[in-house]
PLY file of the C-alpha trace (Angstrom):
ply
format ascii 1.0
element vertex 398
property float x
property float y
property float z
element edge 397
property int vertex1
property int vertex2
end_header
0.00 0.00 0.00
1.52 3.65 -1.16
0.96 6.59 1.46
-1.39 7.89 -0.84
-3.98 5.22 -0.65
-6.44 5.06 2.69
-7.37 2.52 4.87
-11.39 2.10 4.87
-12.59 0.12 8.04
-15.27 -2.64 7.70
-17.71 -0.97 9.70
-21.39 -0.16 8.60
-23.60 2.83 9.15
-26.67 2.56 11.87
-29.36 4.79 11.92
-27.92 7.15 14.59
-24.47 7.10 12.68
-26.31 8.92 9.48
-27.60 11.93 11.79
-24.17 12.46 12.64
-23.22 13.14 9.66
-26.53 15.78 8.90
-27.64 18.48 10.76
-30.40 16.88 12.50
-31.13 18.21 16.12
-30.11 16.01 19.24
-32.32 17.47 21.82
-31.09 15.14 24.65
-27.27 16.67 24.00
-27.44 19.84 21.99
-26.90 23.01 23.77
-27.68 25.44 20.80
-28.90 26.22 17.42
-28.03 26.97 13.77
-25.52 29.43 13.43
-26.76 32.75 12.37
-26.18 33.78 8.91
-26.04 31.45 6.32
-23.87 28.11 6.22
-22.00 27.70 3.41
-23.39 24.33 1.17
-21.38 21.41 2.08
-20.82 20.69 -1.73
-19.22 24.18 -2.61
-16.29 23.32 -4.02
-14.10 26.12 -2.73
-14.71 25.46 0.49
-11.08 24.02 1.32
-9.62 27.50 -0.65
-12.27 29.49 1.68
-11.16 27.76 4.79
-7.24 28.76 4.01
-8.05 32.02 2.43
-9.72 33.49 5.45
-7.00 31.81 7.80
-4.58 33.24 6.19
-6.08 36.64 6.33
-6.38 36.59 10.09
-2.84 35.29 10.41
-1.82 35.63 14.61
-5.21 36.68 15.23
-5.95 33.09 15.21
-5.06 30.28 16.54
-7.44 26.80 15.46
-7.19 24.02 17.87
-8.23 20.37 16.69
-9.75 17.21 19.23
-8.48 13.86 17.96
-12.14 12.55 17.63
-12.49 15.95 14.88
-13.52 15.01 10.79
-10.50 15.01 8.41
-11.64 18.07 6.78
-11.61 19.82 9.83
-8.21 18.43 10.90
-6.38 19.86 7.99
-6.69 23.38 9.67
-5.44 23.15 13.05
-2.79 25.04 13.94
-2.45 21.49 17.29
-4.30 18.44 18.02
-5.22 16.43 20.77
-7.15 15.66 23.88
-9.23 18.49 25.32
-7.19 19.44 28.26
-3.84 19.55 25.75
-5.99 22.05 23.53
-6.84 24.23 26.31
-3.31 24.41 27.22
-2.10 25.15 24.45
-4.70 28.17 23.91
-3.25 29.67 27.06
0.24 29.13 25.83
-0.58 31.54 22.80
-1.56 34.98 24.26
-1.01 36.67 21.07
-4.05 35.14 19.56
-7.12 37.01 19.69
-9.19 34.29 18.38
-8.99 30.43 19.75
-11.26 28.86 17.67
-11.83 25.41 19.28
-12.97 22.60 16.69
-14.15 20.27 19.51
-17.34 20.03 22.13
-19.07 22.87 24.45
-16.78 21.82 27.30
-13.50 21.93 25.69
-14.11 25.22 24.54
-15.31 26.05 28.24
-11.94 25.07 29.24
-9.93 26.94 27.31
-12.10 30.57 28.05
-11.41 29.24 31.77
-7.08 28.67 31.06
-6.86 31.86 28.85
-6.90 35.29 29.18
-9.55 37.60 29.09
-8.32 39.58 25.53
-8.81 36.09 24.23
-12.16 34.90 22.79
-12.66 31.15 22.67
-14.93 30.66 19.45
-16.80 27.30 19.17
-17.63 27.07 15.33
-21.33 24.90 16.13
-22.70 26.11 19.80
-24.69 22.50 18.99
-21.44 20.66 19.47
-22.23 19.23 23.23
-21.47 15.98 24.62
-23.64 14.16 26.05
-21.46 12.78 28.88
-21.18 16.32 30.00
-24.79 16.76 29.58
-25.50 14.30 32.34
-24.45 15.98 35.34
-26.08 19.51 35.40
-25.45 21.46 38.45
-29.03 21.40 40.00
-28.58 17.89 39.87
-25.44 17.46 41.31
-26.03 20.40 44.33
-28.67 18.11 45.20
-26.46 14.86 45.23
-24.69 16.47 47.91
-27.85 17.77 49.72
-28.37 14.01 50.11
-24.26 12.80 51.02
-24.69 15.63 54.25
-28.10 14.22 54.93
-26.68 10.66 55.02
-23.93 12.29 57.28
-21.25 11.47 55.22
-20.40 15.13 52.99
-17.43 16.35 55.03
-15.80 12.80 54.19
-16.83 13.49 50.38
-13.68 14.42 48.04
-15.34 15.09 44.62
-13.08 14.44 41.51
-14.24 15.35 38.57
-13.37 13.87 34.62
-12.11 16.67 32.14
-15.72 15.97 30.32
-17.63 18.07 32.36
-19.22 21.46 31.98
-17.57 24.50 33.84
-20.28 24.44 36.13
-19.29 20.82 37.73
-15.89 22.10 37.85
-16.68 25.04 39.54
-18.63 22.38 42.14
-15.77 20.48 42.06
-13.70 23.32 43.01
-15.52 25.42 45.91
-16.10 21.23 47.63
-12.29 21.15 47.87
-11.86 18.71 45.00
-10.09 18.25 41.77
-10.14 17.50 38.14
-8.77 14.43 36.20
-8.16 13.51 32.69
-8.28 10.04 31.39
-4.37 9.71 31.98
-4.39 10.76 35.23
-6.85 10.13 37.14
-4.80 7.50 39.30
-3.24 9.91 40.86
-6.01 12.34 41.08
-7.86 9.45 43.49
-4.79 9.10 45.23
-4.73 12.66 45.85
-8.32 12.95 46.79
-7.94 9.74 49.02
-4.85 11.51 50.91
-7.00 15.03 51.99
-8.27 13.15 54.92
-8.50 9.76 56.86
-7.65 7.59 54.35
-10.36 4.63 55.75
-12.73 6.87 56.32
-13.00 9.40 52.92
-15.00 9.10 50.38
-14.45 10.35 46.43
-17.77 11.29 44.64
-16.51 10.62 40.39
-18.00 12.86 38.03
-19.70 12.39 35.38
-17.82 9.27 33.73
-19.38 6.34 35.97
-16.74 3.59 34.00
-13.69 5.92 34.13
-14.32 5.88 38.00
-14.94 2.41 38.32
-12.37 1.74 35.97
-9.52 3.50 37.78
-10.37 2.28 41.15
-10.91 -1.31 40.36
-8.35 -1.86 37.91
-5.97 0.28 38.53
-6.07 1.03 42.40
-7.28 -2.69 43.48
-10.47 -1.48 45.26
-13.41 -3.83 44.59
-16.37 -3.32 42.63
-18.49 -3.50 46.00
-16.30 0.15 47.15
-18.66 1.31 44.73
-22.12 2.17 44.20
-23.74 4.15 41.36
-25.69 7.33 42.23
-28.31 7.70 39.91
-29.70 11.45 39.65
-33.02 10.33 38.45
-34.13 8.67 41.38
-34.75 9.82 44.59
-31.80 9.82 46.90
-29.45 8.74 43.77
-31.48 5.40 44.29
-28.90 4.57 47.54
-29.57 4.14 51.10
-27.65 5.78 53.87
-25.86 2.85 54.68
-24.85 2.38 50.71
-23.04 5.66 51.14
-21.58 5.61 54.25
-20.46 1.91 53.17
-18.76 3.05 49.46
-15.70 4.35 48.78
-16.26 5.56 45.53
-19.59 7.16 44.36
-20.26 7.01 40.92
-22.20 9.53 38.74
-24.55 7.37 36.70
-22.84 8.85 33.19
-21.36 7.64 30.27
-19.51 8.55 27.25
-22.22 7.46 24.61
-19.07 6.31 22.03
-17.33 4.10 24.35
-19.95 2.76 26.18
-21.46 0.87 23.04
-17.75 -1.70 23.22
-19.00 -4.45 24.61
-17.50 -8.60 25.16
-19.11 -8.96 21.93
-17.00 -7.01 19.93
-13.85 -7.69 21.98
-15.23 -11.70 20.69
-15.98 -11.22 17.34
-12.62 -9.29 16.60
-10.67 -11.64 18.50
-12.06 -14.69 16.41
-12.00 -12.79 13.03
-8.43 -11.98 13.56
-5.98 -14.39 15.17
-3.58 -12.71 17.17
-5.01 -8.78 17.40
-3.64 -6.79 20.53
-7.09 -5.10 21.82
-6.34 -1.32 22.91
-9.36 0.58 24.25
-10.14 3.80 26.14
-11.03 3.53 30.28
-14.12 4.98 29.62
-15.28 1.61 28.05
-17.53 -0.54 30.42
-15.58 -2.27 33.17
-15.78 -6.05 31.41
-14.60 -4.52 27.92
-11.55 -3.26 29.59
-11.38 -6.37 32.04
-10.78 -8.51 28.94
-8.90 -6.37 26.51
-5.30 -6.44 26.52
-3.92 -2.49 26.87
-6.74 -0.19 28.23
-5.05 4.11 27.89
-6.28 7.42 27.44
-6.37 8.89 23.87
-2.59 9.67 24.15
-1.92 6.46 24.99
-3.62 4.97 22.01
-1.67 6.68 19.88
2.16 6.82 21.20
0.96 2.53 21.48
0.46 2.19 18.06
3.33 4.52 17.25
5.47 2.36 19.20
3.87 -1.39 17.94
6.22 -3.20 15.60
5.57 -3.50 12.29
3.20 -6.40 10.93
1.16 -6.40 14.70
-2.65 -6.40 14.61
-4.91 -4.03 16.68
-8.14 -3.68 17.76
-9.16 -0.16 18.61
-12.12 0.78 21.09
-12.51 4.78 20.45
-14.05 6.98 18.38
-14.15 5.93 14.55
-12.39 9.47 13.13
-9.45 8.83 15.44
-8.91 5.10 14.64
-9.59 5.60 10.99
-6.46 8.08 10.71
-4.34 5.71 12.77
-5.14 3.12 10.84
-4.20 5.23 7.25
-0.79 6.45 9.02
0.47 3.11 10.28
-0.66 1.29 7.15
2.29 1.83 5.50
4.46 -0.19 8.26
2.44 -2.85 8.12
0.30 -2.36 10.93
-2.79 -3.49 11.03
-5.31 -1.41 12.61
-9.55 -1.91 12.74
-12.27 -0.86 14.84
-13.56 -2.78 17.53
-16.97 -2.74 16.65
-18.33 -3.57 13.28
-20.87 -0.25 13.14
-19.82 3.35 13.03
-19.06 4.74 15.98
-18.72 8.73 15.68
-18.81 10.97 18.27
-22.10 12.72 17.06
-22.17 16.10 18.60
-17.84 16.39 17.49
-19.24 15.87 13.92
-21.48 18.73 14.58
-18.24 20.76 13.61
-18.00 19.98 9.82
-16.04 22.34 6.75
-19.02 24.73 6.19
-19.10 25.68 9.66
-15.62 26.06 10.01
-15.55 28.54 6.87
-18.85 30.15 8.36
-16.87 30.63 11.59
-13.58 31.88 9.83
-14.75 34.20 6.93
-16.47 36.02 10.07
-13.72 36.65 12.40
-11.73 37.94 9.35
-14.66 40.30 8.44
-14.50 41.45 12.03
-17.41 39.90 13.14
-17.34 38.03 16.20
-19.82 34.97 16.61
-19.96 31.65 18.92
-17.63 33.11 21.59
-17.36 30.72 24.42
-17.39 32.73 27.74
-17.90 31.82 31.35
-18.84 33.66 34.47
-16.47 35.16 36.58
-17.08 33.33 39.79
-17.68 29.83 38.28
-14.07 30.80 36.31
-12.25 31.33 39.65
-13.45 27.83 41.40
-13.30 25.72 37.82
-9.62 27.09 37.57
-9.01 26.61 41.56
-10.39 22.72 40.51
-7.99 22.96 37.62
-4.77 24.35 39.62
-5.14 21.81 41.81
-4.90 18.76 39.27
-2.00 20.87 37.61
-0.36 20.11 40.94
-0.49 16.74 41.22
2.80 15.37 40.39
0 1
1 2
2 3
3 4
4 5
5 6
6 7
7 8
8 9
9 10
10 11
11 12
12 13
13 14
14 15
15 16
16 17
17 18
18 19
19 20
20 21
21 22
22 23
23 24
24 25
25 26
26 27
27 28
28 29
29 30
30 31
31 32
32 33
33 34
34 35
35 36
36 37
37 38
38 39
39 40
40 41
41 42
42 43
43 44
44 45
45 46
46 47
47 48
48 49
49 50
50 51
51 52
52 53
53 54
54 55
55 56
56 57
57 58
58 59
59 60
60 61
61 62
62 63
63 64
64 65
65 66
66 67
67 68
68 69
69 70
70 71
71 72
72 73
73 74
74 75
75 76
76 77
77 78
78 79
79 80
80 81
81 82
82 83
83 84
84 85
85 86
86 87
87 88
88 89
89 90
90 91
91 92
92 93
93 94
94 95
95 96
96 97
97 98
98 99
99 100
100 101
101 102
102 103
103 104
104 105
105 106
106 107
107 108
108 109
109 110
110 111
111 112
112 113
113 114
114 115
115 116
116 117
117 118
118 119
119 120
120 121
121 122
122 123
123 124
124 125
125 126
126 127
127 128
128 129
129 130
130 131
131 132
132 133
133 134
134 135
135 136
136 137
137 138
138 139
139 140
140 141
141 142
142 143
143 144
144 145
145 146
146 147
147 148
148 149
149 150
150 151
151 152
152 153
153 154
154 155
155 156
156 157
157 158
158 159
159 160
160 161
161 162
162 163
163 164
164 165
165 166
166 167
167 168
168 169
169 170
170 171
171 172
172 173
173 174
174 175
175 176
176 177
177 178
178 179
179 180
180 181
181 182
182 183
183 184
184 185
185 186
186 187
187 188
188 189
189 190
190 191
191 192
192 193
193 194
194 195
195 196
196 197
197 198
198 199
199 200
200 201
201 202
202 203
203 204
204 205
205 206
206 207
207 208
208 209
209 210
210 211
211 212
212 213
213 214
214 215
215 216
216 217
217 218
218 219
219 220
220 221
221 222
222 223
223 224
224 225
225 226
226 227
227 228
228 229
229 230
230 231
231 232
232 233
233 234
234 235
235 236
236 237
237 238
238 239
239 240
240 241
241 242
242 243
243 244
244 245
245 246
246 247
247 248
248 249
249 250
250 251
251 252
252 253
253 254
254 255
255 256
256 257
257 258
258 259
259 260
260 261
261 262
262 263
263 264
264 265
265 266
266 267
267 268
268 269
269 270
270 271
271 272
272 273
273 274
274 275
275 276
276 277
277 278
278 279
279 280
280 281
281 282
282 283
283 284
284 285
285 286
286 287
287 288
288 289
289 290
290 291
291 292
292 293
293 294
294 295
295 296
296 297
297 298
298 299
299 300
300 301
301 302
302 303
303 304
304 305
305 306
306 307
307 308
308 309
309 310
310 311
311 312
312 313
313 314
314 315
315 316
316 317
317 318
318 319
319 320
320 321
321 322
322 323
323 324
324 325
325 326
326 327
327 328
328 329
329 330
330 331
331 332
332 333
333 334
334 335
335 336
336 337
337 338
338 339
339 340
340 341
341 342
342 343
343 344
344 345
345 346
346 347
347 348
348 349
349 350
350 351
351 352
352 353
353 354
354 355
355 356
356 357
357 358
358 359
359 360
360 361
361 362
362 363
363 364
364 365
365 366
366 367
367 368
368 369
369 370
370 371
371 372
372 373
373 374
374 375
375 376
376 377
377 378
378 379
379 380
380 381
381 382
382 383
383 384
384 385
385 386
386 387
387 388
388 389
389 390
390 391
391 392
392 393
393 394
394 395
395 396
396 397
């Protein structure tokens, strides 16, 4: 195979796959609406020409940051990649830039208003670009969760740690409760930390939002049982625990989910196995706890991809993350022989991520250069101070 030829994945479309790739409303995950102003058509032809054009007319004034799980088309303009936390670092590393425009998910861009300064403006080219993880843990939901821990006498013994994928608002919770934030690499050490701020046999670490990231880390990683923890579930009264459940766990778990990883199941990690002999089977933590249980590397996005960078030459993988990501592994490494597929055999995209396609990107760019500023991302001042204070501290952690 030349570099010029692409892998395609034997995976087929399911019914939610094709809204993904539309503009079809999500009302369970969205957060906003068509842009204003017209979009440009997805089939102009100079829409690549458009995209650069108006880049290059902004010049320093802009600085485009690009998630891993982001389209192709989308990719080819940023200025970085990577995870979210990465991309918000790298915003605040680039003061000069006026504009951050953050081709990614409401909470990333969140993130990087929160880590930047306030000449910046963090522009998010689709305010419909949510995530539905996030989406699960609102604050009224989670204020009352602890309304319930102090009732059940256990709140001053609560440490809340809370995933990256959340919304400033949890962060800001996070924050003012004396906790801390984690990302999918860390967060070892961020339960460590959490477990260290008082008696270690008596405290208590409330996960949010990312119930198998929590579970995940403490079980596999951290040799805690799956009976340290119980789920709270905000739909039902009291998180559908008794006062004894809490006071018993050591880890409470938000009843969320990333809606991408979540689908893996011991199915796939079967079928792949038996289809191809041999194939080393790499997925995220934020799979379910028996997908990771029986695959053989489990890492964060970074992970993934300094594995496969690393794998020899000829080696067969499995890959349980989002379908854009493993797709452009599996074109880069094809030409050393490595094989690379998707776990499961339908399309996994991260729908709300696709949200962010080429015409909105132009739409986005052609109006910053015509001075017009649209989409900015900005939070409040006081949930600012206690998401960063949340932030600081996991920025700590050695």
């Amino acid at each position: 195979m030349t570099t010029a030829q692409t892998t395609e994945l034997d995976v087929q479309p399911t019914p939610l796959a094709l809204l993904l790739l539309g503009r079809e409303a999500d009302p369970r995950s969205e957060r906003g609406v068509e842009c204003p102003g017209d979009l440009p058509s997805p089939s102009d032809p100079d829409l690549v020409a458009r995209a650069r054009a108006a880049k290059e007319k902004l010049g320093d004034k802009v600085f485009v940051l690009g998630h891993h799980y982001q389209r192709d088309e989308v990719i080819q303009f940023a200025d970085v990649t990577g995870d979210s936390f990465k991309l918000a670092r790298d915003a605040a590393a680039r003061p000069e830039a006026e504009y951050i425009v953050f081709c990614g998910v409401h909470f990333m861009a969140e993130s990087a208003d929160i880590l930047t300064s306030d000449d910046q403006k963090v522009v998010l080219p689709d305010l419909a670009a949510g995530c539905s993880m996030a989406d699960m843990a609102t604050a009224e939901q989670v204020a009352e969760c602890w309304d319930v821990l102090t009732e059940a006498g256990i709140a001053e013994q609560v440490v809340p740690v809370s995933y990256m994928n959340s919304s400033a608002d949890i962060k800001a919770f996070t924050g003012r409760h004396g906790g801390t934030i984690c990302t999918s690499s860390n967060a070892q050490r961020a339960l460590e930390w959490a477990f260290e701020q008082g008696e270690p046999s008596a405290t208590k670490v409330l996960f949010l939002p990312d119930q198998h990231l929590g579970r995940n880390t403490a079980v596999r990683d951290m040799g805690m049982s799956l009976d340290d923890c119980v789920l709270y579930n905000p739909h039902k009264p009291n998180g559908g625990l008794t006062a004894e459940q809490l006071r018993d766990a050591k880890m409470i778990l938000w009843r969320g989910h990333c809606s991408v990883h979540g689908r893996f199941s011991l199915d796939s990690v079967a079928d792949v196995r038996e289809r191809i002999p041999g194939v080393n089977v790499l997925v995220h933590p934020e799979c379910k706890h028996e997908v990771v249980a029986a695959a053989d590397y489990v890492g964060s996005t970074e992970y993934i991809i300094k594995a496969l960078e690393a794998a020899p030459a000829g080696s067969k993988w499995a890959i349980g993350t989002e379908l854009n990501l493993v797709r452009r592994l599996a074109n880069r490494f094809a030409p050393e022989g490595k094989e690379i597929v998707f776990l499961d055999r339908t399309v996994c995209f991260c729908s709300t991520m696709n949200r962010i396609d080429l015409p909105h990107l132009v739409w986005t760019l052609e109006s910053l250069a015509e001075g017009n500023l649209v989409n900015r991302i900005e939070v409040d001042k006081e949930t600012e101070a206690f998401a960063k204070l949340a932030l600081e501290r996991m920025l700590a952690l050695p």
